[in-house]
C-alpha positions as CSV (number, residue, x, y, z in Angstrom):
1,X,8.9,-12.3,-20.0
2,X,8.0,-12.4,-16.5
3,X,6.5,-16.5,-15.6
4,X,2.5,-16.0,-15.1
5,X,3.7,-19.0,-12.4
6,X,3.8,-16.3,-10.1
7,X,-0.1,-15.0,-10.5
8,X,-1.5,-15.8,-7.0
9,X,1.5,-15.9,-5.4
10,X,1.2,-14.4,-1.4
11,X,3.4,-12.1,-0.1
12,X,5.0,-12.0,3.2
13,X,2.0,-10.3,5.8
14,X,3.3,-6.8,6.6
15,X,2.2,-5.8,10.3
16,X,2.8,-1.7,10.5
17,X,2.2,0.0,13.7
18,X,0.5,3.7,13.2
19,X,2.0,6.0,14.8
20,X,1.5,10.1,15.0
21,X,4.7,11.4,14.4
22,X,5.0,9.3,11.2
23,X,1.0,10.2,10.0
24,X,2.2,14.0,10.8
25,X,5.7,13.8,8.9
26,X,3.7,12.0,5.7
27,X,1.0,14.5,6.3
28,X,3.3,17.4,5.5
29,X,5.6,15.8,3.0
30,X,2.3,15.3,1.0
31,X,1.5,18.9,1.6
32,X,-1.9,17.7,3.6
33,X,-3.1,20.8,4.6
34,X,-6.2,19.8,6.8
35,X,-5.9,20.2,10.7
36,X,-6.9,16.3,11.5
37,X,-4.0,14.7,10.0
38,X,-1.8,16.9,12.3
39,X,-3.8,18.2,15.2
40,X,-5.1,15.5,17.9
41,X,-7.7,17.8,18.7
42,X,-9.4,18.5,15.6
43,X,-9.5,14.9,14.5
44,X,-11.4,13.8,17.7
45,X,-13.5,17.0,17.0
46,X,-14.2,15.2,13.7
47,X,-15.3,12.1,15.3
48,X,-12.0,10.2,14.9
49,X,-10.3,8.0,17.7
50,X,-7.0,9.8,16.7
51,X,-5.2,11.2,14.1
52,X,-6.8,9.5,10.5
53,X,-4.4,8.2,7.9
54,X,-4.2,10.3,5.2
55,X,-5.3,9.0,2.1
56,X,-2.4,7.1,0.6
57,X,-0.7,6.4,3.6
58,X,-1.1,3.1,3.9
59,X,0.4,2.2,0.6
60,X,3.8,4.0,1.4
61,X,3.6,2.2,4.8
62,X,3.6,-1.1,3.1
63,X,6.6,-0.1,0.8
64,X,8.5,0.0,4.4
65,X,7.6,-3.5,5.0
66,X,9.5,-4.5,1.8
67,X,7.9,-7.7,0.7
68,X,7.4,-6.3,-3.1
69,X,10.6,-6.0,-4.1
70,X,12.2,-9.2,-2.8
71,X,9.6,-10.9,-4.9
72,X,10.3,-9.3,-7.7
73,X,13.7,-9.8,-7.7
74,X,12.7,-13.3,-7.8
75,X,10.6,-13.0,-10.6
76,X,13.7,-11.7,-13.0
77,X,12.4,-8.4,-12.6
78,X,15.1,-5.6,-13.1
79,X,14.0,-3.3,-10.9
80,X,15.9,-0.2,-11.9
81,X,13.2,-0.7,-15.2
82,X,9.9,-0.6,-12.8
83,X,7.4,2.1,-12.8
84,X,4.4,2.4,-10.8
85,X,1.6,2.2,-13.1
86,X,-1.6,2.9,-11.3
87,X,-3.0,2.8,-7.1
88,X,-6.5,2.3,-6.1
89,X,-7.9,2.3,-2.5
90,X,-11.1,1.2,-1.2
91,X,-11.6,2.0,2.7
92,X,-14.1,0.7,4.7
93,X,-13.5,2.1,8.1
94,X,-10.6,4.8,9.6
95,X,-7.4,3.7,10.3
96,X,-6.0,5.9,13.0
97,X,-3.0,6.3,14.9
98,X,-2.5,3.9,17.8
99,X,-3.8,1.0,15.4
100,X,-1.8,-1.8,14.1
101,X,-2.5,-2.9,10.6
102,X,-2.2,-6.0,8.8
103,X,-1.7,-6.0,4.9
104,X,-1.9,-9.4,2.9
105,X,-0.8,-8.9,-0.3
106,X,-0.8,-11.5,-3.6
107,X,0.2,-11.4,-7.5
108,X,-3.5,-11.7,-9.1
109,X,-2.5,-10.7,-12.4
110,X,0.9,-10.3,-15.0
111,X,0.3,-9.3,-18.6
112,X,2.3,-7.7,-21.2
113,X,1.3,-5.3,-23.8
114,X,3.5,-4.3,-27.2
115,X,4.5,-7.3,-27.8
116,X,6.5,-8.0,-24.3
117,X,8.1,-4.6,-24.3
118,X,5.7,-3.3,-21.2
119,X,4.4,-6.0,-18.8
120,X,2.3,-5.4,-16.3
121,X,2.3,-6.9,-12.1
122,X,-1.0,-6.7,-10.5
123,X,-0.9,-6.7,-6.7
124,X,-4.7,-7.2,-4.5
125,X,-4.1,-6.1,-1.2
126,X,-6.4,-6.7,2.5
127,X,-5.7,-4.6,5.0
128,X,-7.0,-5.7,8.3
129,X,-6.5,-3.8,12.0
130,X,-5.6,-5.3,15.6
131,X,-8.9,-6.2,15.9
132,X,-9.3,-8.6,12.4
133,X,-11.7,-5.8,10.7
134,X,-11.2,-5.4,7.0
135,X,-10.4,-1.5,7.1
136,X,-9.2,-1.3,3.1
137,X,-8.3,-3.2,0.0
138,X,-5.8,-1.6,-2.6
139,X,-4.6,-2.7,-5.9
140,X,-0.9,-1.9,-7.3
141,X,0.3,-2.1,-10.9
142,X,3.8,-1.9,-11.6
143,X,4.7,-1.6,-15.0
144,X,8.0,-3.4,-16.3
145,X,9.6,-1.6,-19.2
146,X,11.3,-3.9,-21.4
């Protein structure tokens, strides 16, 4: 059983600078078909600064960072047994290319169903940009087959 010791425990900060080739490649690996993830142009036509994130882009961008799975290596967590449960975003103002986000990231939950044989991390993530405004929040659950 993974400790509940580690239920508000803070991850490392990652800082991730957006950059368009990247939002482009994750655009078409996601098979994002509308022209302001790609095209300059039609994101400024569509009152953007620059080319948008696309929706789940920030959550890959954070796996980069790797502070996730150093934690949970420290929490006994065999990671070849992980699963990723479930991924919500909240956004409260475009992140673009040429911005540099912060994410802050905590444990705010662990619980097990079936008797221990599934338990459950909980991850609350703030998102922040250069300029210190709150531009999203996500939450994580990875599930731990046991």
């Amino acid at each position: 059983m993974i400790d509940k010791k580690f239920i508000g425990t803070v991850l490392p900060k990652a800082v991730l600078e957006i950059e368009k080739g990247r939002l482009r490649f994750f655009a078409k690996a996601t098979g994002e078909t509308n022209p302001i993830y790609t095209d300059e142009a039609a994101a400024k036509t569509a009152g953007y600064a620059s080319l948008p994130v696309p929706p789940t882009f920030i959550f890959a961008a954070e796996l980069d960072a790797n502070t996730l799975f150093p934690m949970m290596q420290e929490m006994n967590v065999n990671l070849g047994r992980i699963l990723h449960g479930d991924q919500k975003f909240s956004y409260f103002a475009p992140i673009c290319a040429g911005d540099t986000i912060t994410v802050e990231s905590k444990i705010s939950d662990i619980y097990d169903k079936k008797n221990g044989t599934l338990e459950f991390i909980v991850k609350d993530s703030i998102v922040t940009n250069q300029r210190g405004k709150r531009v999203a929040e996500m939450r994580s659950v990875i599930v731990v087959r046991n």
